[in-house]
VMD Tcl script that draws the C-alpha trace (Angstrom):
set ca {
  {-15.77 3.98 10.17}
  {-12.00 3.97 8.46}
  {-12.50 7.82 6.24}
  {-10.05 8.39 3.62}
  {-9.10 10.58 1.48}
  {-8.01 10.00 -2.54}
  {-5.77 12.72 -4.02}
  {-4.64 12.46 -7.74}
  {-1.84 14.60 -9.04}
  {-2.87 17.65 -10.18}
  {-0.52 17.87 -13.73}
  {-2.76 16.42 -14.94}
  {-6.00 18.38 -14.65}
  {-7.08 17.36 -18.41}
  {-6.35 14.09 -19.88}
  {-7.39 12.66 -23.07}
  {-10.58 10.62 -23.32}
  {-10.59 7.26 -24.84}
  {-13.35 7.61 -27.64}
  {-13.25 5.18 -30.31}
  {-16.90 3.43 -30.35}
  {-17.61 3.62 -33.92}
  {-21.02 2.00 -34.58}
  {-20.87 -1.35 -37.10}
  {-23.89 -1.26 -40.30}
  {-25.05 -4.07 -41.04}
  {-24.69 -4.77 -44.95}
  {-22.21 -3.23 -47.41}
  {-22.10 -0.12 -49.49}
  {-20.96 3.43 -48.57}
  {-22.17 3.65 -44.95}
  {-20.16 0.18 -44.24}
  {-17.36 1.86 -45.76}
  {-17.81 4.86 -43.38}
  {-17.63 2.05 -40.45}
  {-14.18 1.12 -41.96}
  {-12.87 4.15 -42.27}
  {-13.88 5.24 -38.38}
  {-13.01 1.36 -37.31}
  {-9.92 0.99 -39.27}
  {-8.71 4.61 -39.61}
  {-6.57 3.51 -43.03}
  {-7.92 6.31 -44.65}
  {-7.23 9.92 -43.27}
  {-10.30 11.71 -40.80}
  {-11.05 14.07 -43.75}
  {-11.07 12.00 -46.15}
  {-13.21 9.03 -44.16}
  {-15.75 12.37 -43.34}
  {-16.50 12.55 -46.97}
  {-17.27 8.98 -47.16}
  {-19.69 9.34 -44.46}
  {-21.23 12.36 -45.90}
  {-21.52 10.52 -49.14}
  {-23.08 7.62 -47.66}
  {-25.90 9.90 -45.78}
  {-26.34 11.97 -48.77}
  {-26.95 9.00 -51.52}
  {-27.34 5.76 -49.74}
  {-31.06 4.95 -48.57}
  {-30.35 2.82 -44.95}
  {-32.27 1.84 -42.09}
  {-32.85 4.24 -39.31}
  {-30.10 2.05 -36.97}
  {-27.86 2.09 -39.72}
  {-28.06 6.10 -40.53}
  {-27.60 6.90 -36.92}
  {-24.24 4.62 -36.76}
  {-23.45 6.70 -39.73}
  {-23.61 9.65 -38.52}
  {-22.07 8.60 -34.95}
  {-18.92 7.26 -37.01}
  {-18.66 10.98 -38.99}
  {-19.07 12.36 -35.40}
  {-16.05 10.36 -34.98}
  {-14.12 11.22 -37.82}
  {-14.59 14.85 -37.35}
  {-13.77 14.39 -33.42}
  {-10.35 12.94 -34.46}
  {-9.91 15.81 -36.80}
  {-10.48 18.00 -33.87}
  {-14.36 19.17 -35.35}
  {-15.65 19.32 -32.34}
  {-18.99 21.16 -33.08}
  {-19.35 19.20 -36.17}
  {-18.91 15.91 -34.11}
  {-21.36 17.18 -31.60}
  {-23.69 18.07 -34.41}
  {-23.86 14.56 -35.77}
  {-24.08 13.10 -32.83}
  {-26.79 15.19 -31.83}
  {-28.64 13.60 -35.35}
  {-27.48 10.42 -34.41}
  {-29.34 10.67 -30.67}
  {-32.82 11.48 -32.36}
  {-32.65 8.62 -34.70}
  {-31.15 6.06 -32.38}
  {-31.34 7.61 -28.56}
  {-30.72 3.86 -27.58}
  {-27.28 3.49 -28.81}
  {-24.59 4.13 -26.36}
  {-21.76 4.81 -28.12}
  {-23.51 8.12 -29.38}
  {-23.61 9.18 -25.70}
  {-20.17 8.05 -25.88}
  {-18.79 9.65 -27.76}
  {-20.58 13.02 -27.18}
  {-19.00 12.51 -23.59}
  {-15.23 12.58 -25.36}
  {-16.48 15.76 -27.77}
  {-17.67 17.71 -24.95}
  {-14.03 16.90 -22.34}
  {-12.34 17.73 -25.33}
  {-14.18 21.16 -25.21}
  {-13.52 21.15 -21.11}
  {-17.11 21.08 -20.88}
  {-17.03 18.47 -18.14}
  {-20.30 18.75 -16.25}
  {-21.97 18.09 -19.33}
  {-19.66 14.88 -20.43}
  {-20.93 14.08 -17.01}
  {-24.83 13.85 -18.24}
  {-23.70 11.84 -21.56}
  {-21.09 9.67 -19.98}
  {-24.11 8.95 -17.32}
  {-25.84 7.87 -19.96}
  {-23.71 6.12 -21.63}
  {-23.16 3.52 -19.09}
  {-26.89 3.53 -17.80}
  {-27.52 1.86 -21.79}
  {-24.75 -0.28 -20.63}
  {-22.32 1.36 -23.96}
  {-20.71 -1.28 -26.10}
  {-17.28 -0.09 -25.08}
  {-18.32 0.05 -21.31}
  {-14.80 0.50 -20.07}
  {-14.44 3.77 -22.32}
  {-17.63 5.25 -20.84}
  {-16.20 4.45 -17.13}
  {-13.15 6.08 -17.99}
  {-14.24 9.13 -19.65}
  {-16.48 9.66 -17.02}
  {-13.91 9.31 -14.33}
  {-11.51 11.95 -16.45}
  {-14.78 14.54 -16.64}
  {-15.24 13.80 -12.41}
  {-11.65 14.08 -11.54}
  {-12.14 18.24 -13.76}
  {-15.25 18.58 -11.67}
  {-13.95 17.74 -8.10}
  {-15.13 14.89 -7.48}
  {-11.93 12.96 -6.87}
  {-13.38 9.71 -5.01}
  {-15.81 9.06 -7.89}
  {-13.50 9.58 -10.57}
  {-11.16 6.50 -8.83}
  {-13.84 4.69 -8.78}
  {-14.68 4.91 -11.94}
  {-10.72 4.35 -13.49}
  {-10.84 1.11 -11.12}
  {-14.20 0.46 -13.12}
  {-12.68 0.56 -16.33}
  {-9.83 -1.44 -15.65}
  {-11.96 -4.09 -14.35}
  {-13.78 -4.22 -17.43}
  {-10.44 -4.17 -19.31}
  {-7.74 -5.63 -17.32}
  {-5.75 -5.23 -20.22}
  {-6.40 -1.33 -20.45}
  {-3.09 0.58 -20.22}
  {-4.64 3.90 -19.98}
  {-6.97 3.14 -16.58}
  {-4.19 1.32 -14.94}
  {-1.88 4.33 -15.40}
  {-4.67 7.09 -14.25}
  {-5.11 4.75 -10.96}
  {-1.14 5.19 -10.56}
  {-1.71 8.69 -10.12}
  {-3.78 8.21 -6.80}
  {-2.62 8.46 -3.31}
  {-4.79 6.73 -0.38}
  {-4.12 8.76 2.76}
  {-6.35 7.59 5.97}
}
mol new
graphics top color blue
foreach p $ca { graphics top sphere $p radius 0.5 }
foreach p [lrange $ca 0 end-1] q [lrange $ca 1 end] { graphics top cylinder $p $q radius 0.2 }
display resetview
C-alpha cells in the first residue's frame, strides 16, 4: 500500500468561492429581470436587489419561479457582501424549492464567506448530492471549505473534481498547483 501525503500551501488558508448559480424563470416580467440582473450583472448588486424585491413583492409566480427569485437576491446581496440577507433568502428559497441545488450552492459560498466552513460543508454536500447545475462550483467550494477544516486529501480531491467537470476552469487548476504529493 503506496501512503501519501497532500500538503497545500498554507497562504492561503481562505480563498474565494466560486458562487454564481443564479436560477433562470421561466417567462418574462420582473422576476426574469431579477435573473438578468444576477446572470448578467449589467446593473449594480443594489440596484438588481431592488428588482428582485420588487418582483417578490408585486409579481404573482410559480412556486419554482419565486424560489429562483429569491436564490438570485441571495445572490445579489452575497456580491454586495449581505451575507445574512443572502442567507436569509436562501433560507426562503430552500422551503419553497429544497430540490434546487444552486440554493445549497450558494448558501455553501455565503456561509465560507462568513468562515463558517463546517457548515458550507453540510450545504456544499448537498449541493452535489442534487447533482447542482453548476456541479464544478459545488466541487470546488466544497474543496475550499475542506482544505479550512483539515481535511487536506478531500479537498484535492475535490479541486481535481471540479476541473474535471470544467477543464476549462482557471480557478481549480490553479488551487491543484498549490499541492505537493510527498510519498
Amino acid at each position: 500500500m503506496i501512503r501519501f501525503a497532500l500538503f497545500a500551501a498554507s497562504f492561503l488558508a481562505v480563498a474565494a468561492p466560486f458562487a454564481s448559480a443564479q436560477v433562470s424563470v421561466i417567462g418574462g416580467g420582473i422576476a426574469s429581470d431579477c435573473y438578468e440582473a444576477a446572470y448578467f450583472a449589467r446593473v449594480s448588486p443594489q440596484q438588481g436587489e431592488a428588482i428582485c424585491t420588487k418582483a417578490i413583492e408585486a409579481e404573482v409566480m410559480k412556486l419554482e419561479n419565486r424560489a429562483a427569485t429569491y436564490t438570485n437576491r441571495g445572490v445579489l446581496r452575497m456580491r454586495a457582501g449581505k451575507y445574512d440577507a443572502a442567507l436569509s433568502d436562501y433560507a426562503v428559497a430552500k422551503k419553497l424549492k429544497p430540490e434546487l441545488g444552486a440554493i445549497w450552492l450558494n448558501e455553501g459560498a455565503a456561509l465560507i464567506f462568513q468562515k463558517d466552513f463546517a457548515a458550507a460543508l453540510v450545504s456544499l454536500d448537498k449541493a452535489v448530492e442534487l447533482q447542482s447545475q453548476d456541479l464544478y462550483a459545488a466541487y470546488y467550494n466544497r474543496a475550499i471549505a475542506k482544505e479550512n477544516t483539515g481535511d487536506v486529501a478531500g479537498a484535492y480531491a475535490d479541486f481535481q473534481k471540479s476541473l474535471e467537470l470544467n477543464p476549462e476552469f482557471e480557478r481549480a487548476e490553479w488551487q491543484l498547483s498549490r499541492f505537493t504529493i510527498s510519498n
